[in-house]
Structures are given as C-alpha cells and as structure tokens.
Legacy VTK file of the C-alpha trace (Angstrom):
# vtk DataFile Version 3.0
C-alpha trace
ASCII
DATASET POLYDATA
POINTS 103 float
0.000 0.000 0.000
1.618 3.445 -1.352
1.201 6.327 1.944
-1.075 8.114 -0.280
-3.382 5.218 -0.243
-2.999 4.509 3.330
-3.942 8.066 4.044
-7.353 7.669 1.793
-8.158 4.703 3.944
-7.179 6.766 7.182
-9.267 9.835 6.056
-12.338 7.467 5.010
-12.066 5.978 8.432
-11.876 8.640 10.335
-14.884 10.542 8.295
-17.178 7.279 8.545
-16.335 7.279 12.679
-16.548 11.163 12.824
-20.607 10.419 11.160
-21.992 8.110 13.731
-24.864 9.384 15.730
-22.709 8.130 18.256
-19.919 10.361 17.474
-20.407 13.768 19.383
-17.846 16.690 18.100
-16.607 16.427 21.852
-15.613 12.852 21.082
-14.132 13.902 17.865
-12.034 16.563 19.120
-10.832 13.323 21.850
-10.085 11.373 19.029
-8.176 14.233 17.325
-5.834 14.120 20.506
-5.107 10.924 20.446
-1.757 9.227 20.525
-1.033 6.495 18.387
1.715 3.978 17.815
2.531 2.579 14.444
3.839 -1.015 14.796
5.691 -3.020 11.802
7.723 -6.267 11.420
11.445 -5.199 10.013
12.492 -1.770 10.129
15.781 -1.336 7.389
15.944 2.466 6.821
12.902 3.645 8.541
11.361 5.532 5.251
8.080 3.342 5.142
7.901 3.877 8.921
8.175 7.359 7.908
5.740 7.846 5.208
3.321 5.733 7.119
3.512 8.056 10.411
2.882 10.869 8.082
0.218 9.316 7.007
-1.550 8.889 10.035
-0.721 12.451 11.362
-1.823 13.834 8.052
-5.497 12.490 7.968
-5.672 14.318 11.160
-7.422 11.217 13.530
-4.528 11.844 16.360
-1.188 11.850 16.235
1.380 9.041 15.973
5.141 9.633 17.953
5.685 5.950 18.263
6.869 2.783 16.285
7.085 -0.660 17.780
9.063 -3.183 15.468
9.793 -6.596 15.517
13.035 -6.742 14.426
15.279 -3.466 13.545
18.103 -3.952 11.213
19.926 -1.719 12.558
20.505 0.294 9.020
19.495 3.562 10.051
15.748 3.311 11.181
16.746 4.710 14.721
18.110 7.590 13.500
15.859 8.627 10.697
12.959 7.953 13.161
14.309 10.397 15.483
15.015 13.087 12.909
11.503 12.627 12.349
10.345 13.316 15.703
9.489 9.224 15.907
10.561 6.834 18.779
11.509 3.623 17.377
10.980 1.023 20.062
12.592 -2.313 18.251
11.875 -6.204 19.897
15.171 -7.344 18.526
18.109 -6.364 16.856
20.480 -7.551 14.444
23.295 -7.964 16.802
20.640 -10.307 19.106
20.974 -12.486 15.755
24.490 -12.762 16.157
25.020 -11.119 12.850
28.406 -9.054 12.782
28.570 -6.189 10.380
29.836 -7.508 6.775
28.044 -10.969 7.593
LINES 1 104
103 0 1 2 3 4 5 6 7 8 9 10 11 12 13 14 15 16 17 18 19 20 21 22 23 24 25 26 27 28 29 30 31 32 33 34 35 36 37 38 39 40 41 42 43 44 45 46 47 48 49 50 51 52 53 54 55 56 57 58 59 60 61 62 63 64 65 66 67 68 69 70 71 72 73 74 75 76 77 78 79 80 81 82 83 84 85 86 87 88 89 90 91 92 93 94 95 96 97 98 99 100 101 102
C-alpha cells in the first residue's frame, strides 16, 4: 500500500467514525488528541515507517510519535525515526541475531 493510499483509507475511516450518531464533536475533538503507535515487522531504513507516520498524522485522527518493530536492522531506522520526531521502540536487533557487520 503506497502512503497516499494509506492516508485515503485513514481519512475514510476517520470521516465514517466522525458520522456516527454516536460520534459527538466532543468525542471527535478526543479522538483528534489521540496518541497512536505505528507497529511493523522489520524496520531497514525507517522511510516506510516514515511515510506511514505521516500518514496517520496527516489524515488528522490523532497523532502518531511511536513505532514498535519486531526486528530493527539496525541500518538507520533509529536515527531517521528520530530526525523525524518518531521513537523507534525495536523487539530485537540484528546484533541479538548474532550477525556481525559484513556478515
């Protein structure tokens, strides 16, 4: 899924929730202040984690600071995350793998 298309489905979402009787503009404007976390299996460079946290902040339903991951490569994902303003929060590393670099 391309981020633009992710932030069609996030924006179609969020409009479908945001029409529910049930759905006061008080519990909108909640919603709006939500924090979210973005979770993924293998973070390289961090750039889908990137354009997907864009995403989400873009279709205005919250705002996402955090991304859990399975396993981080340890290619740059930490730091590109944190240029971003995004905590990168990894299970497991490469090193846990035993892999040393040039492996």
């Amino acid at each position: 899924m391309t981020p633009e298309e992710a932030e069609q489905r996030i924006k179609a979402w969020w409009e479908k929730r945001s029409t529910r009787p049930a759905c006061s503009p008080r519990s909108s404007a909640i919603a709006r202040a939500w924090t979210w976390s973005f979770v993924e299996d293998v973070a390289t460079t961090g750039g889908s984690i990137i354009k997907a946290v864009d995403a989400i902040n873009a279709a205005g339903a919250g705002k996402c600071q955090v991304a859990l991951v399975v396993v981080d490569r340890e290619e740059g994902a930490t730091e590109a995350c944190l240029a971003e303003g995004i905590s990168l929060y990894p299970l497991l590393r490469k090193r846990d793998f035993g892999v040393l670099e040039g492996s």
